[in-house]
N, C-alpha and C positions, 0 to 999 in steps of 0.2 A: 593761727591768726596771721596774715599777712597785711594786714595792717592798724595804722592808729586812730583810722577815723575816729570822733567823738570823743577820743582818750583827751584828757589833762597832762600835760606836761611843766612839771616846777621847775625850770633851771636857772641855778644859778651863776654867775657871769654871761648871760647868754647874750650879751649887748654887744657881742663881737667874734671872730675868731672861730672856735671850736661848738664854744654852747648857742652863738646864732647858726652854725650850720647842723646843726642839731634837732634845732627850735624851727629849719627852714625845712629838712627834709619831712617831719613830723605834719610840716602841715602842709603838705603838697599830698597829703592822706585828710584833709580835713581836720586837724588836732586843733585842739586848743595848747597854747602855748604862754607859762607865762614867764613872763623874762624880768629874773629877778638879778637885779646890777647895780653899782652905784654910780655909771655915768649916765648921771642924767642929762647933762649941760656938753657940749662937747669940747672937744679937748684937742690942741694943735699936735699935739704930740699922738694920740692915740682915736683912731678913726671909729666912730658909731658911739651912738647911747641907745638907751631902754627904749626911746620913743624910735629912732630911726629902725631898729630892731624890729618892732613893732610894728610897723609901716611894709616892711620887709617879709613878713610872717603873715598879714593880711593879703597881700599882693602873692602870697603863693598859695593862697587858700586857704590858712587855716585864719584861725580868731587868738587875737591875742590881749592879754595882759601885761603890761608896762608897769613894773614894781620897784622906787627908788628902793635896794638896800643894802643896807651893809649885815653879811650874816657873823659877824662879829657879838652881834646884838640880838640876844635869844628870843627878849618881848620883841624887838620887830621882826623878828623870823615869825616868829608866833602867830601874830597879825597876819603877817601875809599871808603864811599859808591859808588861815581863816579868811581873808580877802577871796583868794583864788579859789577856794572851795564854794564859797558864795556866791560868786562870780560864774561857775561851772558847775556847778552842782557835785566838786568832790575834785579827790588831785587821786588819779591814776599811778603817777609814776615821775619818781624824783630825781633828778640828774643832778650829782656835785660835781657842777665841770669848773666852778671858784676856785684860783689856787694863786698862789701868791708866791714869786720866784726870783731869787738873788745868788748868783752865781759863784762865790768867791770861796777863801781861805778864813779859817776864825779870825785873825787879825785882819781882815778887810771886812765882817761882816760886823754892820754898827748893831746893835742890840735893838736898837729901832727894829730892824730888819727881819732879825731874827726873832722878835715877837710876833711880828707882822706876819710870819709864814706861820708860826705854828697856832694862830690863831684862828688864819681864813683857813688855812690847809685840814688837819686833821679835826682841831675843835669845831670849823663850820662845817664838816661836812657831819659830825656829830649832834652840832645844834638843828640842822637843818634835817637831818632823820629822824629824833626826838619829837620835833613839830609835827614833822608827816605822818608819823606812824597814825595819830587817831584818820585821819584819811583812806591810808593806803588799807586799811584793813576793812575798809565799807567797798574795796574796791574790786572791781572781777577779775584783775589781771596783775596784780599791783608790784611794778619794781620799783628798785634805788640802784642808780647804775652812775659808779663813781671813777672819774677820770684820774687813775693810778696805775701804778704799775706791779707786777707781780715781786711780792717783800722779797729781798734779797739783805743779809749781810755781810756780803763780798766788800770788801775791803775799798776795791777801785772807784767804788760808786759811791763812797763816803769820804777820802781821802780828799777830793778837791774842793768838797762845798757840803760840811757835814751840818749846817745849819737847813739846807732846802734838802739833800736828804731825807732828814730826819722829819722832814715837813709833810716829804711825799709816802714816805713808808709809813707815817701817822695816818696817812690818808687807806692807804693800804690795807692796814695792824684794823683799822673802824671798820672797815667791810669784809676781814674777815672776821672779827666778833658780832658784827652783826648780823651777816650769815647763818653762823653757828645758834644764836641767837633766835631769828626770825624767821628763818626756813620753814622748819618746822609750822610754823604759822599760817603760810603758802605765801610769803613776803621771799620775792627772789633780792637778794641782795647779791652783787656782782663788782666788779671793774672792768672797766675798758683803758688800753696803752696801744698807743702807735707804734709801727713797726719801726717806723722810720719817724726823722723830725720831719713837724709840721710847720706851713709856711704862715704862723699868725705873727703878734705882736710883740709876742715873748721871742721871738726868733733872736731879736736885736739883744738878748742876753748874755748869746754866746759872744759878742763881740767878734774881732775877727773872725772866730771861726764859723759865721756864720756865712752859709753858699743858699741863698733861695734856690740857687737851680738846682739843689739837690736834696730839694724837698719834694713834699709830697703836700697838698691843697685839704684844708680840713673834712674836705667832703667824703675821704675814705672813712674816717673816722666816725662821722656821720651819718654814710650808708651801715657801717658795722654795730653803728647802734641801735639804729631802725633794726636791723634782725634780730640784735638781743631783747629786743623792746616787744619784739612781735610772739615772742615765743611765751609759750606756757608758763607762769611761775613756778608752778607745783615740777619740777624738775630740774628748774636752771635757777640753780642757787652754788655761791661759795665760789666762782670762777675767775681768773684772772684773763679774760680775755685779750687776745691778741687785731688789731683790726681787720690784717691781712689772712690769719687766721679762719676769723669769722667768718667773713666772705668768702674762703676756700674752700669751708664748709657748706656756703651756701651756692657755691658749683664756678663760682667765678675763678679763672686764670689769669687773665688780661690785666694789668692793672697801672698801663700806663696813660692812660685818661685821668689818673688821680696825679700823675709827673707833674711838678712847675715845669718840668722841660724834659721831654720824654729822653732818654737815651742818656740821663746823667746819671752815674754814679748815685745811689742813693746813701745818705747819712743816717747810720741806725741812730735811733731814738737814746736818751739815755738809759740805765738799769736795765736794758737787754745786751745780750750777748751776740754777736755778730751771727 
């Protein structure tokens, strides 16, 4: 399959950044897409809602759905995906691209904080697989492809910020038990992680050391997951995909069309290795 025509896509945070350029390449194939987020209203600080999304998603071809929500909240994940199935006749394929990020030392992380991540992070992308699943299993192709990185517990990658860590590797630890899990089933469960950092909203987290021009634009991440999306379930399950990776397997070299600024210096991502 090379592509998603008529496929359902559930993602959530897709009102910007990573899971709108996700939600944009899916339907430049004809997808239906629904964009599940909780900016509905816009916001001076953080650029795009569900509807602008929305408006964005139909203007490249595909059909979309605009879904206020918080996946914090299992009944209205529940609804939704009931929504979007109704609405499409079934969800194909679930994308947890929601995650929730605070950078700091345990004495600078308020417990606000650190609930707040380990709730959207690991627990939503587990609420929001639990929904899906009566779905994905009426479906012909059916993934869950979760924006994580491959588990590590190396020291250096907990040391500065073990609260969103522990957030991301929750994210991780769920898809690969659900993997293990679902595969079997023909339910491909997966991650996708950037090679390098990406130039969205969360950038502004690293504080100083944040350099857009030596980012990389979501749309590599994007493209790497149209191919994972495209591919047979019944064998692509359990993978910690790489973006750049992906795409190298899928014959591409080139990869400075994905540059904020071609010829900089690239910033590897975090939890990989240089």
């Amino acid at each position: 399959m090379t592509t998603l025509s008529g496929k359902t896509l559930f993602i959530t945070g897709a009102s910007r950044g990573i899971g709108l350029a996700i939600g944009l390449r899916a339907a430049r194939d004809g997808a239906n897409v629904v964009i599940a987020a909780k900016s509905a209203v816009p916001n001076p600080k953080l650029p795009g809602t569900i509807h602008t999304a929305a408006e964005a998603v139909e203007a490249a071809g595909g059909k979309a759905l605009p879904i206020k929500l918080d996946i914090r909240d299992a009944d209205a994940v529940a609804q939704a995906m009931h929504q979007a199935a109704q609405q499409f006749g079934g969800i194909d394929i679930l994308v947890n691209n929601a995650s929730a990020i605070w950078l700091a030392g345990v004495e600078d992380t308020p417990i606000k904080r650190f609930d707040l991540m380990q709730q959207v992070n690991a627990r939503g992308s587990f609420v929001c697989a639990q929904a899906a699943l009566p779905y994905l299993r009426k479906a012909a192709n059916p993934h869950i492809l979760t924006l994580a990185p491959p588990p590590s517990l190396d020291p250096k990658w907990w040391a500065p910020h073990t609260g969103y860590t522990l957030a991301k590797m929750g994210m991780s630890l769920v898809t690969l038990g659900l993997a293990a899990e679902l595969g079997s089933q023909g339910i491909a469960v997966n991650a996708l992680w950037p090679r390098t950092v990406i130039a969205t909203a969360a950038l502004a987290m690293l504080g100083d050391a944040a350099q857009p021009e030596r980012c990389r634009t979501p749309e590599i991440v994007a493209d790497a997951a149209h191919a994972v999306l495209c591919r047979p379930a019944t064998g692509c399950n359990g993978h910690f995909f790489i973006d750049e990776e992906v795409l190298r397997d899928e014959g591409m070299d080139d990869f400075d069309g994905y540059a904020v600024q071609p010829g900089q210096p690239l910033m590897p991502d975090l939890f990989l290795d240089s």
